[in-house]
LUMMAR-703660 format. One record per residue (C-alpha): residue in one letter; x negated, z negated, y negated. Coordinates in pm, whole numbers, padded with zeros to 5 digits, always signed. Each point is the difference from the previous one (the first is absolute). Example, Ala and Ser with C-alpha at 12.3 -4.5 7.8 and 13.67 -1.06 7.14 Angstrom:
% residues 2
A-01230-00780+00450S-00137+00066-00344
This chain:
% residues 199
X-19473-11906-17101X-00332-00173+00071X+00202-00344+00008X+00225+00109+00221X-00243+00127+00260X-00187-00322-00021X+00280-00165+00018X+00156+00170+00341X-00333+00008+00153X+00022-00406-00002X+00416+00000+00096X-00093+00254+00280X-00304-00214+00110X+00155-00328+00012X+00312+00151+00223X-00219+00137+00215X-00222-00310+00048X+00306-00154+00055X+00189+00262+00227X-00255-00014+00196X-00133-00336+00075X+00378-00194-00071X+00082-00016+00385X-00394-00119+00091X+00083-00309-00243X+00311-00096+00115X-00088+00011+00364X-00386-00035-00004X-00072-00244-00315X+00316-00132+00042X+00089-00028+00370X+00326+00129+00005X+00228+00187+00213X+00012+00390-00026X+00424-00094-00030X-00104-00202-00299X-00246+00268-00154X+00261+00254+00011X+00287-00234-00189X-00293-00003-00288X-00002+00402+00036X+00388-00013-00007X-00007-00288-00347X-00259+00246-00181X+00272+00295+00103X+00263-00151-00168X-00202-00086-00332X-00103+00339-00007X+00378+00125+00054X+00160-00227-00236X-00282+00163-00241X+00073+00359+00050X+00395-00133-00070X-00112-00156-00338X-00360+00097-00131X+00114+00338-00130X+00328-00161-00197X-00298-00272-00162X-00203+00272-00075X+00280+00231-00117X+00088-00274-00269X-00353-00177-00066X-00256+00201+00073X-00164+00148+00276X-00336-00114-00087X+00103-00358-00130X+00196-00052+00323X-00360+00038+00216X-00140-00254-00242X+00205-00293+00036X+00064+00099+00354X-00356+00030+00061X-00059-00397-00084X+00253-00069+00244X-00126+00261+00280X-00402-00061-00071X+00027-00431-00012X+00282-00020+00260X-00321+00212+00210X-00239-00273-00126X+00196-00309+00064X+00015+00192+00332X-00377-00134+00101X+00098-00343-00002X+00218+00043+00309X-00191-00177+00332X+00304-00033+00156X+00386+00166+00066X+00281-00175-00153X+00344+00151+00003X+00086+00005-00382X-00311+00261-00039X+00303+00239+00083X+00132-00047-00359X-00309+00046-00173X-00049+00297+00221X+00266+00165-00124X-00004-00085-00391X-00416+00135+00040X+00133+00294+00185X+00260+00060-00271X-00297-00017-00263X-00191+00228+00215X+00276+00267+00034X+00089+00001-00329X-00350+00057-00126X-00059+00314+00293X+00352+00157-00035X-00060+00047-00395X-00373+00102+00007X+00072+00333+00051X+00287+00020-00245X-00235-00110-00261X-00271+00258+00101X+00277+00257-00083X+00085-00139-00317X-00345-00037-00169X-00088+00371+00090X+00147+00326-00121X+00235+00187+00183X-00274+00287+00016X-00294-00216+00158X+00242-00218+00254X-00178+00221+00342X-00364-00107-00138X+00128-00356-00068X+00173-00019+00333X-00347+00160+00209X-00213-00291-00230X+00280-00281+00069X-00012+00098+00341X-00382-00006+00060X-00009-00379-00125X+00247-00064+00243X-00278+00124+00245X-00292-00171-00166X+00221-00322+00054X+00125+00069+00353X-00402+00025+00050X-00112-00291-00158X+00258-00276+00023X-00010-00072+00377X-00365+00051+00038X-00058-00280-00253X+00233-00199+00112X-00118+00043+00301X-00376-00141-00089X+00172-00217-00184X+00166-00199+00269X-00315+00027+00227X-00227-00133-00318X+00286-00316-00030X+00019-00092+00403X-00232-00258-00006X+00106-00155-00341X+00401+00036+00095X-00029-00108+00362X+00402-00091+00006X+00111+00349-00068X-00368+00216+00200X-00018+00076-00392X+00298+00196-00031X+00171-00158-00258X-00305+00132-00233X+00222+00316+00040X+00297-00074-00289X-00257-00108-00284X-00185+00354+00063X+00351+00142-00037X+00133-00181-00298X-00318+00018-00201X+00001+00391+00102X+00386-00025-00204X-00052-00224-00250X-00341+00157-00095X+00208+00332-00086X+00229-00235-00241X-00192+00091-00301X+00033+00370+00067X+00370+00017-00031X-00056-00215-00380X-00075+00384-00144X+00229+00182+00253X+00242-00189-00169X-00016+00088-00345X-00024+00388+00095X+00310+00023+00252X+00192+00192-00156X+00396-00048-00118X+00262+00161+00221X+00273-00010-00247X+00131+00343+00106X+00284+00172-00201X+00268+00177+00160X+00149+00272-00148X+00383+00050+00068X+00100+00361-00046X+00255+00088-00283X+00346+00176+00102
């Protein structure tokens, strides 16, 4: 359970470091349209729909837990690679989407593996815990991305600094990697037996 809070406290962070600072980049570091900076809000929609269609049918089959891991390499150093950017070029749309995929995957089963790592009878504590990280995160992330970005102006002139943004969020993810290396070996089985009544 302690993994797990760690864990979301980092995914919660880095999306709200993200959430909140993504438009900034894209029209502040940079200098793009507001029409442009929504069709990146629109790309990172429709990774995060495509996983909500498919995360819980990987998870169903593989694991909910080993699903966030490998999707977490994808999500946390597709984030990374994201500092490099000084400048817009149109086939960022595609990685866009593939990260956003990674990212959707990894937030849509989070939850799904809280429930499955703790009994049925302590779920409402687990939930009240899992949702106070989400806090801590939502408190933490954009402030330090914030300082962050400020800290990097001077030594990322191209961007104001704001490119410094996607390394604090990808380190954030792949920093939780190692958490999910237990949470993996305790997720339970959900081989469930049916019983078919006898007439």
């Amino acid at each position: 359970m302690r993994r797990f809070l760690l864990a979301n406290s980092a995914w919660e962070g880095a999306f709200a470091a993200a959430r909140t600072f993504v438009v900034l980049y894209v029209i502040d570091g940079l200098h793009q349209s507001k029409v442009l900076s929504s069709a990146v809000l629109g790309s990172v929609a429709v990774g995060y729909v495509i996983a909500a269609i498919f995360a819980g049918r990987l998870g169903d089959r593989f694991g909910l837990a080993r699903v966030i891991f490998f999707a977490s390499f994808i999500y946390g150093g597709g984030c990374v690679a994201g500092g490099f950017a000084e400048q817009w070029h149109d086939w960022y749309f595609g990685l866009i989407v593939g990260v956003s995929i990674a990212g959707g995957t990894v937030m849509t089963l989070a939850w799904g593996l809280l429930y499955k790592i703790v009994p049925v009878e302590h779920r409402g504590a687990a939930s009240g815990l899992a949702t106070t990280t989400k806090g801590i995160g939502l408190l933490v992330g954009a402030p330090v991305a914030g300082l962050a970005i400020d800290l990097a102006g001077p030594y990322f002139p191209a961007t104001d600094g704001y490119q410094v943004l996607w390394p604090i969020c990808g380190l954030a993810i792949l920093g939780a990697i190692p958490l999910l290396v237990r949470l993996m070996e305790i997720e339970p089985k959900t081989n469930v037996d049916v019983e078919v009544p006898v007439v």
